[in-house]
Residue, then its C-alpha position, 0 to 999 in steps of 0.5 A: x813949797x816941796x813941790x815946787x822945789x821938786x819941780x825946779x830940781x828936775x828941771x835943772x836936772x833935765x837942763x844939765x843932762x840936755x847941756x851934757x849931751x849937746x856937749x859932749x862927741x864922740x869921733x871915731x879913729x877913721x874920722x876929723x872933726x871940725x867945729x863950727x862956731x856961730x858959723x864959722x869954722x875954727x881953726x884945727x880939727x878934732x881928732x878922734x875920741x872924746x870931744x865937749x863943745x860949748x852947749x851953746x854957739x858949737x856945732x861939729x861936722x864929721x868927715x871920714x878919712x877913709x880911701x874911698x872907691x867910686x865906680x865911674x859910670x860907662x863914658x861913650x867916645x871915639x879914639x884918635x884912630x875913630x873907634x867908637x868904644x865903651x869905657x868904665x873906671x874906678x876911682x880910689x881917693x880920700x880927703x887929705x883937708x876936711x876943711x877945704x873938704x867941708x867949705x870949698x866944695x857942697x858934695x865932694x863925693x858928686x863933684x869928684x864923680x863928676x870930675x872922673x866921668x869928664x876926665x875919663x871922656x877925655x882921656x878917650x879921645x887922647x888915645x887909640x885902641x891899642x893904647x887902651x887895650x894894651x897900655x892900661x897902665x900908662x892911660x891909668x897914670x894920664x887919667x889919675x893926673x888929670x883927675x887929681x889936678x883940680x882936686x887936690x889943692x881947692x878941694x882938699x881930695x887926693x886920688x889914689x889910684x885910677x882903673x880902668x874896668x874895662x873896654x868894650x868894642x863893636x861886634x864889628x871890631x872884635x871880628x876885625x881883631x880876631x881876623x888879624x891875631x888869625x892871620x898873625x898866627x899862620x905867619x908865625x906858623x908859615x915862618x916857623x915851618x919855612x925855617x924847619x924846611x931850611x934846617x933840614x935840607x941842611x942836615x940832608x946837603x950834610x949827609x949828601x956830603x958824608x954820603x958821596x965819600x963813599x958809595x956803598x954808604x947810599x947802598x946801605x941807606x937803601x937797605x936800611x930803608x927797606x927794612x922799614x919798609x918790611x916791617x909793615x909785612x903789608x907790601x911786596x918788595x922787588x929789590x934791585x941789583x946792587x950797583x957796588x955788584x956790578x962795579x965788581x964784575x966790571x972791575x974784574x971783567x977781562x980787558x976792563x980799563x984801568x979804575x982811576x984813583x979814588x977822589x979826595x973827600x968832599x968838605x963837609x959844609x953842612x955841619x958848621x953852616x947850620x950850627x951858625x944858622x941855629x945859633x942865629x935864630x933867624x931865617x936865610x943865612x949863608x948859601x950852601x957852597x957850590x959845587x963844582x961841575x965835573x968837566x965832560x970826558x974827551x971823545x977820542x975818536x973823531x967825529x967822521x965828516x960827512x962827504x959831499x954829494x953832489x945835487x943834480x940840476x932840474x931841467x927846465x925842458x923836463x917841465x911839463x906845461x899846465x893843465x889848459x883849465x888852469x890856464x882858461x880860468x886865469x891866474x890862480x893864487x900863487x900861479x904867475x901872471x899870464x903876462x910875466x909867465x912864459x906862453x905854454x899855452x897851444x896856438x889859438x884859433x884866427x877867430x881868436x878863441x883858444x881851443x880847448x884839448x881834450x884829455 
């Protein structure tokens, strides 16, 4: 009889431990708990901590609320410019309903795998390669769009964020684009010289102008020139006679001509042209000015004309007559006809051969 009540007593210790435990559920903080009983979902979810559920009828399912990155296998397409190119993406999202979560969709994490593989093939044909190699930010945008629409509201997903991983081109294509950056790059650099030609032949037009105020200031630039030169010790040097030297004799030579006055100083034009041009920042800008042409000095003496001399006529007595073998072979090219030309000929013979002369 002991023993029997032995045996009940553990049994119905055995039960309640067993109903305890089919009772009692732990949720944690990252997690929503929704209880199914006999099948059907009821109302609210279970937050986290500690949950009891009837022992019998009540089953619980856990969904995780956390943000969720899945990487979107490589897609294949052809832009809208007909490129072939390689994209892969990530995708971030979380579970916004665990109920629509749990009853709207079998597996979500395979549907919206599936979803963002369709879309991302999608959004490749709706772009071109410049937009997918340097608009990474707006294609993001178009593709989270396109993935979170069928998503959010049936399924109870919401997609955080989409990014493109990379792009990748034929061998062929990447050769293309790195001709094109090659070439772009000597425009630039052709454009950039072709500017610093431009600003310094109008720093030399500036100096041309300061210089023509005064020529002994090209005589010193010459000197100066030299110097540099000889500090190579590496060369010989002929110097040349100064011109301002021989424009001292002259003007102190004996009979000399009386010099005229000094000219007024040229305009410097280069200075504020080329601060415009400068602050402009582009190439061209305004012509350098033109400079007048000195008018020819007038000859004083004239010019002497020359006398008319007079051409004797040729007389046509004084004409020899044509060699006879020039006149048995007939006319030549560029010789008159026999019946337009006058007869030179000697007298023919009565039998009516001409005779030949002998020389």
């Amino acid at each position: 009889m002991l023993a029997a009540l032995v045996v009940i007593l553990v049994i119905i210790i055995v039960g309640g431990l067993v109903t305890v435990g089919r009772s009692l559920r732990v949720v944690q903080q990252y997690e929503q708990g929704i209880v199914f009983r006999f099948g059907r979902v009821l109302p609210g979810t279970r937050g986290p901590g500690l949950t009891i559920l009837r022992p019998i009828g009540d089953r619980m399912q856990k969904v995780n609320m956390q943000i969720i990155a899945m990487a979107v296998p490589a897609q294949e397409g052809i832009t809208r410019d007909n490129v072939s190119v390689r994209v892969d993406a990530v995708v971030y999202f979380r579970v916004v309903d665990p109920i629509k979560a749990v009853v709207n969709v079998q597996n979500y994490m395979f549907a919206v795998s599936q979803q963002a593989q369709t879309s991302l093939r999608s959004i490749i044909g709706q772009s071109e390669m410049d937009q997918l190699l340097a608009e990474r930010d707006t294609v993001n945008r178009e593709l989270r769009s396109i993935i979170d629409e069928p998503t959010e509201g049936p399924w109870g997903i919401r997609v955080e964020r989409v990014e493109i991983k990379d792009v990748n081109l034929p061998e062929q294509m990447k050769r293309s684009m790195s001709r094109q950056a090659e070439a772009e790059r000597e425009r630039r650099a052709r454009i950039i010289s072709a500017d610093g030609e431009y600003q310094a032949s109008k720093r030399l037009a500036a100096a041309a102008n300061v210089m023509a105020r005064d020529p002994a200031a090209l005589q010193l630039r010459l000197l100066q020139t030299v110097v540099e030169v000889a500090a190579e010790k590496n060369s010989t040097l002929v110097m040349p006679v100064p011109v301002e030297l021989l424009r001292f004799f002259d003007r102190n030579a004996p009979g000399a001509l009386p010099t005229a006055e000094p000219a007024p100083p040229l305009e410097d034009t280069g200075d504020a042209e080329l601060a415009a041009a400068e602050a402009a920042g582009e190439l061209g800008g305004a012509p350098l000015p033109e400079i007048a042409e000195a008018p020819a000095p007038e000859i004083e003496a004239p010019i002497p004309e020359i006398p008319d001399v007079a051409v004797p006529k040729l007389d046509e007595a004084a004409i020899p007559p044509p060699p006879p073998e020039a006149v048995a072979n007939g006319p030549a090219a560029g010789q008159p006809d026999a019946a337009t030309a006058p007869d030179s000929s000697p007298p023919s013979t009565p039998g009516g051969s001409r005779t030949r002369r002998k020389t």
